[in-house]
C-alpha angles and dihedrals in degrees: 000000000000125000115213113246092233100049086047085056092044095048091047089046087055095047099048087049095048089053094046096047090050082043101057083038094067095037086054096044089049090047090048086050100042087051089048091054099048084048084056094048100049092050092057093050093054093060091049094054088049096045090051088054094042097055085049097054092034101033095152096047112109095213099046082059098054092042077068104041092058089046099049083051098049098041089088096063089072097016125099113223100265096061088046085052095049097040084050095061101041090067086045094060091117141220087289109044114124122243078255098049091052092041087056095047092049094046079057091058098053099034083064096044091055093047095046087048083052092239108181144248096036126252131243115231094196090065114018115096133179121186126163129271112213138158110307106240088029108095128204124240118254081213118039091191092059092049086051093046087051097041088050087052100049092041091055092044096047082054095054091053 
């Protein structure tokens, strides 16, 4: 049996259009999900930056807290470790760091962020600095859980009057 010259070029033709259309599908579809996951990224780290604000300009405000709180939990679920560990100890920084201590810790959380969200150029870890900006005359606890002990309290209290 012998096969015609020009229907051995049409079926390979076929064929060769048939795999690169499957072909650009999937890199399209792995380029689509890829870009979805970063969004979501993103978006989580964005409340988490805001949490982390808010907390600092309301830091005796019980729900700003627990804004936090949930989004300290859930950060893991799109974080690398790195980020989980410098956003840890951030919150561990404990009743006697220094402003500079915190303001480090806190430098460390969002230098890992940004190079987890791929921001370029990079960034150098040697010069770059992030600190928060509250409410001047409003100061910040050395220690977040004890603001949120005492904002628990007074919020409970404030319900039973």
């Amino acid at each position: 049996m012998q096969i015609d010259s020009g229907v051995l070029v049409a079926v390979l033709g076929l064929v060769g259009s048939a795999v690169t259309a499957a072909m650009s599908y999937v890199f399209t579809k792995r380029q689509q999900l890829e870009a979805q996951w970063r969004e979501s990224k993103r978006t989580h780290y964005q409340h988490l930056v805001s949490a982390i604000s808010d907390v600092a300009v309301e830091n005796r405000n019980v729900e700003a807290w627990r804004r936090f709180a949930s989004v300290v939990n859930t950060i893991a679920l799109v974080a690398p470790q790195s980020v989980v560990q410098a956003v840890l100890a951030w919150n561990d920084r404990g009743p006697n760091a220094t402003v500079e201590q915190h303001d480090e810790l806190l430098t460390r959380v969002m230098l890992t962020i940004r190079a987890d969200l791929g921001i370029t150029p990079k960034d150098d870890a040697g010069t770059f600095r992030y600190y928060l900006i509250g409410v001047p005359g409003v100061s910040v606890p050395s220690n977040p859980k004890d603001s949120f002990e005492q904002s628990a309290e007074g919020a409970l209290s404030s319900k039973k009057s």
